[in-house]
C-alpha positions in Angstrom: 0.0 0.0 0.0 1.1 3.7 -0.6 1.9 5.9 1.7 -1.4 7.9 2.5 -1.9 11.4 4.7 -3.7 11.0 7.9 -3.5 14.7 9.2 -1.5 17.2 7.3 0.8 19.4 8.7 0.0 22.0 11.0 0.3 23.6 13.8 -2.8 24.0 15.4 -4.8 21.6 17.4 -6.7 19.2 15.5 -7.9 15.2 14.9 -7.7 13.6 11.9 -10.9 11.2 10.2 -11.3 7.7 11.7 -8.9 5.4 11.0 -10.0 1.6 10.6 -7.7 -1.2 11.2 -8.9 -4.2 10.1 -8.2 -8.1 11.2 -4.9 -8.9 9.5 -3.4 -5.3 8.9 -0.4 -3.9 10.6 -0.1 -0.4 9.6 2.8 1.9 10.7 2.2 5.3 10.8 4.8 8.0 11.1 5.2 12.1 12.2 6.0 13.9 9.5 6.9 18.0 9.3 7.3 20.5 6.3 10.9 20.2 5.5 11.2 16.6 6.0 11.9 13.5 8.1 13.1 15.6 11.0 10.2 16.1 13.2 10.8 19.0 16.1 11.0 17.5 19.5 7.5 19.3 20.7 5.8 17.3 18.3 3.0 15.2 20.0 0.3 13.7 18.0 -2.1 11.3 20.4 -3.2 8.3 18.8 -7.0 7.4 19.9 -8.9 4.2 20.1 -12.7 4.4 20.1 -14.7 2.3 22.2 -17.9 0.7 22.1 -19.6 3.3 23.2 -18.3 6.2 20.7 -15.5 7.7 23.1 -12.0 7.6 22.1 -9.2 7.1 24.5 -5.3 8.0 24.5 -3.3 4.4 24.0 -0.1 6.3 22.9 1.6 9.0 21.8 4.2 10.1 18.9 6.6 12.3 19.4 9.8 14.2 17.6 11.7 11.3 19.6 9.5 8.0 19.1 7.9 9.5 15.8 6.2 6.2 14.6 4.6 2.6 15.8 3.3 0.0 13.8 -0.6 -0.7 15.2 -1.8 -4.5 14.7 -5.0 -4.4 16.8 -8.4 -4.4 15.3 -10.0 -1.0 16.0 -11.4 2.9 14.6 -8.7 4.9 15.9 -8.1 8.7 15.1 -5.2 11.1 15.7 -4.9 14.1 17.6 -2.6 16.7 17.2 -1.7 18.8 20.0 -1.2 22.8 19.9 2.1 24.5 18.9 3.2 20.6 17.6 4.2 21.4 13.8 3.7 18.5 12.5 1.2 15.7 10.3 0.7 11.9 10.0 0.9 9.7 7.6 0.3 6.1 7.2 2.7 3.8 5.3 
């Protein structure tokens, strides 16, 4: 699969669309800033699981120093970008 944009790159607060992961996948996804792979170190983009309900909680979080994971659980997750973090996600 091609690398697709989750949230572009701002830096204002904001969540991206749902995310599904489905039985089987393992997708990584990855900070990413406007001049490249070198994401600033107050970059913090929550990832969010939702729950059965419709809530979405905190499981993790990237950052300019741990700036991706590879997720392998089932779920609708969405990110959310914290203020002042200058930075995007993608998905690869």
């Amino acid at each position: 699969m091609a690398a697709t944009q989750i949230l572009p790159v701002a830096d204002t607060a904001a969540d991206s669309a749902e995310v599904i992961i489905a039985a089987g996948e393992a997708v990584t996804v990855c900070l990413k800033d406007a001049s490249g792979p070198d994401v600033i170190d107050g970059a913090r983009v929550d990832i969010m699981l939702k729950d059965d309900a419709g809530q979405y909680f905190r499981i993790d979080t990237l950052t300019g120093t741990r700036p991706a994971v590879v997720i392998t659980a089932v779920g609708t997750y969405l990110f959310r970008r914290r203020a002042g973090s200058g930075c995007g996600v993608f998905r690869g």
